[in-house]
N, C-alpha and C positions, 0 to 999 in steps of 0.2 A: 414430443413437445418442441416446440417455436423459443428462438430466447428472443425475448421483447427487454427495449433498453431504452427509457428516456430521453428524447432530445433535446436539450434546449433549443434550436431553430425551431423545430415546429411546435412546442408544449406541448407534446403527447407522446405517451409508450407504442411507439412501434416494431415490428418484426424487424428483426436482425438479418438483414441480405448482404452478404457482402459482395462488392463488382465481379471478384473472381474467386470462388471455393479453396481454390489452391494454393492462392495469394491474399492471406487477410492480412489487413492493415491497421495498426493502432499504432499511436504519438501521444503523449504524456509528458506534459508541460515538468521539470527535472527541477537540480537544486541550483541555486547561484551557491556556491562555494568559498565565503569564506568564513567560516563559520560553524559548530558544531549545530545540526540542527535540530530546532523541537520536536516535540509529540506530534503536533501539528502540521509541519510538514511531511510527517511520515503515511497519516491518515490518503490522501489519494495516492501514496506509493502501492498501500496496503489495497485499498481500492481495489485498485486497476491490475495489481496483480494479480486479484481473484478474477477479477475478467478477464483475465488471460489466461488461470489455467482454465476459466470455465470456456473460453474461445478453443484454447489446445485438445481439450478433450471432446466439442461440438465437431473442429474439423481437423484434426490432428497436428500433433505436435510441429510437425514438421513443415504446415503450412501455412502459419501463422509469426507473424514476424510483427516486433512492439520495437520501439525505438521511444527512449526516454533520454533526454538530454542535458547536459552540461551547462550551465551560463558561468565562465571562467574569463569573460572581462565585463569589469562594472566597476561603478564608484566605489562600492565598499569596499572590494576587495584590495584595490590601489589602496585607499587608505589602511589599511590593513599588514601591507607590503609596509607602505612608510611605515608606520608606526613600531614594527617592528626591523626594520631599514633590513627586511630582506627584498630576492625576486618576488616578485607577482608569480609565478611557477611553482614556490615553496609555499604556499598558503592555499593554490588551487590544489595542487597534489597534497596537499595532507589532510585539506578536509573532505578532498573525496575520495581518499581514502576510507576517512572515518564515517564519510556518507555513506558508502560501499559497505561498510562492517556494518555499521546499524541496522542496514535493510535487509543483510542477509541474518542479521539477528533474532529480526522482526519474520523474519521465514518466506521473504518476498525473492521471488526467480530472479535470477541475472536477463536484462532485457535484450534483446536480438543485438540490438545497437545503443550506446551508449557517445551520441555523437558531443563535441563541445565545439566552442564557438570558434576558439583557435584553429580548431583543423577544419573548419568549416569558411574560412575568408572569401577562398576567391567565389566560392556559388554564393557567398551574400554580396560579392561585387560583382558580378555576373549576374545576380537579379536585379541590383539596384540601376543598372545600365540598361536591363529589358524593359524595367518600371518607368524610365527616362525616356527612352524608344516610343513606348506605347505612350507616351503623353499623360500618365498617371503619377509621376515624377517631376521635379521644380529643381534645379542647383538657386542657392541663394547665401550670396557673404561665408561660401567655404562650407553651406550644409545643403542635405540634397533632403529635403522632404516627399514623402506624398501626399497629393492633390484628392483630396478627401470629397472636394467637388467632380473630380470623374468617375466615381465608383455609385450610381445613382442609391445604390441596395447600403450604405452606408447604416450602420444602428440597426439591421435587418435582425441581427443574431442577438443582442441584448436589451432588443425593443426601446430604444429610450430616442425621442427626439433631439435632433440637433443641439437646441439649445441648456436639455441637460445632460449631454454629452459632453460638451465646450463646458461647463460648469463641475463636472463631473474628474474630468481628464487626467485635472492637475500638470496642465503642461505649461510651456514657459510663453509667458507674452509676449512674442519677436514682431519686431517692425518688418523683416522680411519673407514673414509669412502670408500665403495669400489669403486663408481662411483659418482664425480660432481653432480649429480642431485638424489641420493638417499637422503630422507628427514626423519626427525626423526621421531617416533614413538612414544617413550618414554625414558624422560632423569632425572636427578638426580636434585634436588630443589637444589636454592643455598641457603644462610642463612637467615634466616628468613621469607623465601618464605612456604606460605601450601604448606604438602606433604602425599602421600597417599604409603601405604606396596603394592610389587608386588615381582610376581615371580622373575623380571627382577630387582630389588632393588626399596628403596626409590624414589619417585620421582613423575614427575607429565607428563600427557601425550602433545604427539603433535598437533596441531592445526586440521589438518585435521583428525587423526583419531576418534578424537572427533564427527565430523559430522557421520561420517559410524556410528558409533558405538549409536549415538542418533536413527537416521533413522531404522538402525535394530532393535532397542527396541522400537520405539516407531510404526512403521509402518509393519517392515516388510522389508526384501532387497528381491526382485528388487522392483521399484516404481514406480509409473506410471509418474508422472513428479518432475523435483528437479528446483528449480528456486531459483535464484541471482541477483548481478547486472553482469555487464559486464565484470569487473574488479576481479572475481571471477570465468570468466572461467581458468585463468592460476594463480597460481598454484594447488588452492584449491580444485576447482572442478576437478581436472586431477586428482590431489591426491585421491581425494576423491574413483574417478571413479575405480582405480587402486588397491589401495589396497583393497576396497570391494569387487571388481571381482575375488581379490587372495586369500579373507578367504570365500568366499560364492562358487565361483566357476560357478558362475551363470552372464556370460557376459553383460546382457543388466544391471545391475543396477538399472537404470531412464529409460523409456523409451523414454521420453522427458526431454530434457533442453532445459531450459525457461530463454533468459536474459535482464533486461532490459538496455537502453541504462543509459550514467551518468547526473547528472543534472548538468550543468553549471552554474557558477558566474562568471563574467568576463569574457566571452569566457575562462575562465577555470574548472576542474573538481572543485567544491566543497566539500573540503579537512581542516581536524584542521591543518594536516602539514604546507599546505601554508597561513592558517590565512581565506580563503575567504569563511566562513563559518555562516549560519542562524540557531539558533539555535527550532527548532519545537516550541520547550518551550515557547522561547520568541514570535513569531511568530503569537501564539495560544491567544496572550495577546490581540492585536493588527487585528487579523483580527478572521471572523470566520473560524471554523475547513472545513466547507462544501465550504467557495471558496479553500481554498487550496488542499483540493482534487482536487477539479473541475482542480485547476490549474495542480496538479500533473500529471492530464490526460488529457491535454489537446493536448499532442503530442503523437503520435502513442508508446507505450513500449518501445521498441525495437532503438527508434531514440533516441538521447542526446536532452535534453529539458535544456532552455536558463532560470535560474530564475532568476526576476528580480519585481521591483511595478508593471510594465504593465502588464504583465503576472497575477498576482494576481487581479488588475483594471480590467481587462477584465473576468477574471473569476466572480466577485465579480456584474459586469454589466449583465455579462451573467445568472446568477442564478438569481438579480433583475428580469430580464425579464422573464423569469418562472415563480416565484411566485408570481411576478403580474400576472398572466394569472390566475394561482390558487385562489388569494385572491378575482380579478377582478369575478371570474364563482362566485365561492362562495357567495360573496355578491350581486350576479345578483339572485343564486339561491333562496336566504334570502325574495330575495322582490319577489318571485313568490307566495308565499303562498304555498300551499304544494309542496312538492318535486314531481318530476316527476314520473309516473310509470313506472318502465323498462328503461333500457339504449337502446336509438336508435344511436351507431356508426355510422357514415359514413366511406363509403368506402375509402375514403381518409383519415379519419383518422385509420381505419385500416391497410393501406396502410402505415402509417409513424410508428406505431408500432411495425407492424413486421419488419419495417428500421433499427429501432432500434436493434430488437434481432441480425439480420443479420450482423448487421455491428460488432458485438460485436463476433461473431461466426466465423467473417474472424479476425483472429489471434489479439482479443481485437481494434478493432478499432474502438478507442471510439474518432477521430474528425469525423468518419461517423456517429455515434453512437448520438453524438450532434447534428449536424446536421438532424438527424431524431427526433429529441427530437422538438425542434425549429420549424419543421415542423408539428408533433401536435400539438404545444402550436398554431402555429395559426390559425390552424383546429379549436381548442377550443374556440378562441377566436374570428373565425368568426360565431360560434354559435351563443357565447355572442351578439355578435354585429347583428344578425338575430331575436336575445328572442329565441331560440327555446330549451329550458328549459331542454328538455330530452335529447336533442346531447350536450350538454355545460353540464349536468351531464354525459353521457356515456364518454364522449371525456375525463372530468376531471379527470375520475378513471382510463382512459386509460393512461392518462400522469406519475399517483400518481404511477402506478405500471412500467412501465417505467422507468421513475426515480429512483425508489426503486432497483429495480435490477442493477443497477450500484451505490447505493448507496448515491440518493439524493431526495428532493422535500419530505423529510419524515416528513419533519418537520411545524409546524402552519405559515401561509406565513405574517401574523399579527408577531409573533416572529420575523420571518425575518427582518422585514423592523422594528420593534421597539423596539429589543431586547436592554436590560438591561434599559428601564425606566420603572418609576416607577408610581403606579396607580395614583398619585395626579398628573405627569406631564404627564402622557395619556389624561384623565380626561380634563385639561388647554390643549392641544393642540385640542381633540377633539371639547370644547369650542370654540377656536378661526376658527377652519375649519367649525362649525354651522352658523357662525356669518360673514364668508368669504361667504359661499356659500349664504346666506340668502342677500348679500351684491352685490353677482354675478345674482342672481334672481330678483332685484330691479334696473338691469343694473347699481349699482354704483361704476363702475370700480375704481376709485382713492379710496374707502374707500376699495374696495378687496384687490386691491394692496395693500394698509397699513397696512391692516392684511396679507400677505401674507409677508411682510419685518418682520412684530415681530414673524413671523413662523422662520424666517428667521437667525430672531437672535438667537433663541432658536437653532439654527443649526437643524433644522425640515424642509427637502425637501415637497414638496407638489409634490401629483402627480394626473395629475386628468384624467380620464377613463372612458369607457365605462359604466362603472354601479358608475359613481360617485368619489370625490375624499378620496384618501388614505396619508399617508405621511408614513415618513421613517427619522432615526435619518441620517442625515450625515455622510459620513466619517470624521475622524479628519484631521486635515489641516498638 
């Protein structure tokens, strides 16, 4: 199979080539830092780290290099600083920190490079001077714009005309602008804002030259894909695309962009502005990291995905029913005595593995990609329910490593279902499930059932299976 991946430059899924095999390249628009951040912004972390293991595993680990990055100066963040009248330094390090924590929470890979803006100055003043060189650049009143009129391909990547571009932009109406839609570069700190020496005066740079200027030091311009949310094809990425094209000289940039759709609250975008906002952090408290992935992907990329409890309820049922399948083989496997020799697959479960690769290969679609998941698990588990000892091992590993490549099922399916108790209330439930079962053996229903109400209490689901019964802590009410 071919992995074909949506561009927005051209609106159409194409074959995935990348310039050089041994050198692929992805960029991943990162967090501004000051701030714990939403659900929302987690979704293209989630994204794009499935594209990266699904890239790691197309051309190996080793050859494949993502760089996702920092924005650690910005208006917020200064205020942020003031308001709580510390450095600008204690606010970017602690929340990306807690940016850091989230994402490895959320089960997302650490990415090649992790550049930020601060260590990144002199190559954004080193572009903005090549920008100036090449005559795509203006100094004006202490700020150096680019000249939005020498890049003729201007609007090329988010299709939109000049005029609702300039209407669109939201940028500032300057008298020493030569055209409405030329954007800054680099501008003069106001007081008490950090600021860094340039050719161009004191000051601090523009938002998007920021990104060129990471991408070129940290990967290399042109790149084989650049990925965001949706909402970042206009300005940013325009910007981006334009002014790199005018200090490199080298038109493709990206070869691909990659965007995802927005995550919804309320039938609206999930935004601090408008308040309808979840906070990852808190989130992470309250459910596991691996349904919320689950959930993050639950809708094709590329579509706006609705979050809400049921969305996560179903993610959280969904992943249930996998790692019973896993716990379920496992302890069938337990009471065979020794492990099987050699995995014996069936072809049907072969058949839903490679579903899996496949569906992930046509431009991440990971509800087909599920759906073939689903479709092993009950290959596996009609082993289970056969004994046939060496297809319910071969099938299980074929699941472990399915799941793994999209980033689940990695974890003890015992953890799953009884995570955060503790060994003296493992110990007392497994007690009362000895004493249930020995109660179900002697057909005396009304004393199971009674032990099955103080499981009950204890908010301890029972669940009982093909190789025996299991339990699981309850969700909180």
């Amino acid at each position: 199979m071919t992995l074909k991946l949506y561009d927005t430059m051209t609106r159409e899924k194409r074959a995935f080539v990348p310039r050089d095999p041994e050198r692929v390249t992805m960029y991943v628009c990162g967090p501004t830092v000051y701030n714990y951040a939403h659900i929302g912004n987690f979704r293209p972390v989630v994204v794009f780290d499935l594209l990266y293991r699904v890239l790691r595993h197309a051309f190996g680990p080793e050859r494949v290099l993502y760089a996702a990055n920092v924005t650690d100066v910005d208006d917020k963040i200064n205020r942020k600083a003031a308001d709580e009248g510390v450095p600008i330094a204690t606010i970017t390090e602690r929340y990306l920190a807690a940016y850091n924590a989230d994402a490895a929470a959320l089960l997302a890979l650490p990415p090649t490079f992790q550049p930020k803006v601060t260590e990144t100055m002199d190559a954004i003043v080193a572009m903005i001077a090549q920008l100036l060189q090449n005559g795509a650049a203006y100094a004006a009143e202490g700020h150096v714009l680019f000249d939005t009129q020498a890049y003729p391909d201007y609007g090329k990547l988010s299709g939109r005309p000049m005029d609702e571009m300039i209407a669109g932009a939201r940028v500032d109406v300057a008298p020493y602008k030569r055209h409405p839609a030329d954007f800054v570069l680099w501008k003069p700190s106001k007081e008490n804002e950090p600021e860094w020496e340039s050719p161009f005066g004191p000051g601090r740079p523009g938002w998007h030259i920021e990104c060129t200027a990471m991408i070129d030091q940290a990967l290399g311009l042109p790149i084989d894909i650049h990925g965001g949310g949706i909402d970042l094809v206009f300005p940013h990425h325009e910007n981006e695309r334009a002014q790199g094209v005018c200090a490199t000289h080298d038109h493709t940039y990206s070869a691909f962009w990659l965007h995802n759709g927005f995550l919804n609250m309320a039938e609206e975008k999930m935004s601090k502005s408008v308040g309808n906002v979840a906070l990852a952090h808190d989130l992470l408290k309250e459910y596991p990291g691996e349904a919320l992935r689950w959930a993050l992907l639950a809708g094709q990329y590329r579509q706006p995905l609705e979050w809400n409890g049921e969305l996560i309820d179903q993610a959280r049922n969904a992943l249930d029913r996998l790692y019973r399948v896993l716990d379920d083989t496992a302890r069938f496997l337990s009471g065979t005595g020794e492990p099987p020799a050699g995995g014996r697959e069936t072809d049907a479960m072969r058949a839903a593995y490679d579903a899996v690769f496949a569906a992930l290969e046509d431009d991440l679609n990971t509800p087909g990609a599920f759906a073939a998941l689903f479709q092993l698990a009950d290959q596996v588990r009609a082993a289970v329910m056969a004994k046939n000892g060496a297809q319910a091992s071969a099938g299980r590993d074929l699941l472990v490593q399915a799941g793994g490549l999209m980033g689940f099922l990695q974890g003890d399916a015992q953890a799953w279902f009884q995570g955060g108790a503790d060994e003296a209330f493992k110990a007392k439930v497994e007690e009362l499930l000895q004493a249930r079962q020995a109660a179900r053996a002697a057909k005396d229903w009304p004393q199971a059932d009674l032990i099955r109400g103080e499981l009950a209490a204890l908010n301890v689901e029972v669940m009982d299976g093909p190789a025996g019964a299991t339990w699981r802590i309850k969700d909180p009410s």
